[in-house]
N, C-alpha and C positions, 0 to 999 in steps of 0.2 A: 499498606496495611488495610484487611479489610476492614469495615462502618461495623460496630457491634453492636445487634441488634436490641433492640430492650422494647418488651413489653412485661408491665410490671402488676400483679395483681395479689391482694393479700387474704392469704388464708382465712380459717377461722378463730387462728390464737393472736389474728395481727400481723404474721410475720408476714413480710415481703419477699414476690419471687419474681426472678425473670423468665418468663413462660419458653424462652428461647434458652435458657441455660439447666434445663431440669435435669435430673439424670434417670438414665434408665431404670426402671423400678420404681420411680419414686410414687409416693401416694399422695396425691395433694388433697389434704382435708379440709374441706368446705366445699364452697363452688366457684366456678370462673367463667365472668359474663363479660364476652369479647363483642362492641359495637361501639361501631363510629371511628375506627384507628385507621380507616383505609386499606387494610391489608388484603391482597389479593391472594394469596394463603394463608393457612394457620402456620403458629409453628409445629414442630415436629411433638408432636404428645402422643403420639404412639404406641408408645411403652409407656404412660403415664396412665394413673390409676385415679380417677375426679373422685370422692366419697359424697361430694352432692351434685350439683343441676350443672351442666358444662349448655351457653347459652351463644349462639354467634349471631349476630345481625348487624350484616355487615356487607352495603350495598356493592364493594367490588371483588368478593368472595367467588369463586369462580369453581370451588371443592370442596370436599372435607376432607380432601388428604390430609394428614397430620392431627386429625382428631382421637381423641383419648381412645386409651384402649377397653378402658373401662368407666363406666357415668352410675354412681348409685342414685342419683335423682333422675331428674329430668334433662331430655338432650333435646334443643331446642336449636333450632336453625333459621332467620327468616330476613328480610329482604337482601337477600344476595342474588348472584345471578348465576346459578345451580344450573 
């Protein structure tokens, strides 16, 4: 069986998501600020709709494939290696 993957970050009502189980369409409202998990991808947020700041800094990042499809705030990206 495959390792499921979990990275976990919570809106701005509190609730908790896993950024790897989201589904298409969805709107995640607030923001999501990914640094220091090691990930040398994002997950797949593509179809994902950020309503605030989507922020990655995250030294073994190698892409931004998999980045939101939409960021109502700010899209911030830095110590990766882009």
């Amino acid at each position: 069986m495959a390792e499921q993957k979990e990275l976990i970050v919570k809106d701005d009502h509190g609730v908790e998501h896993n950024l790897y189980n989201l589904p298409k369409g969805f709107v995640f409202e607030g923001s999501i600020r990914i640094w220091d998990c090691n990930l040398e991808e994002l997950p797949d947020l593509s179809d994902v709709t950020v309503t605030g700041d989507f922020c990655c800094g995250d030294e073994t990042l190698t892409s931004l494939k998999g980045s939101p499809k939409e960021v109502g705030g700010m899209f911030s990206c830095f110590r990766g290696n882009l």
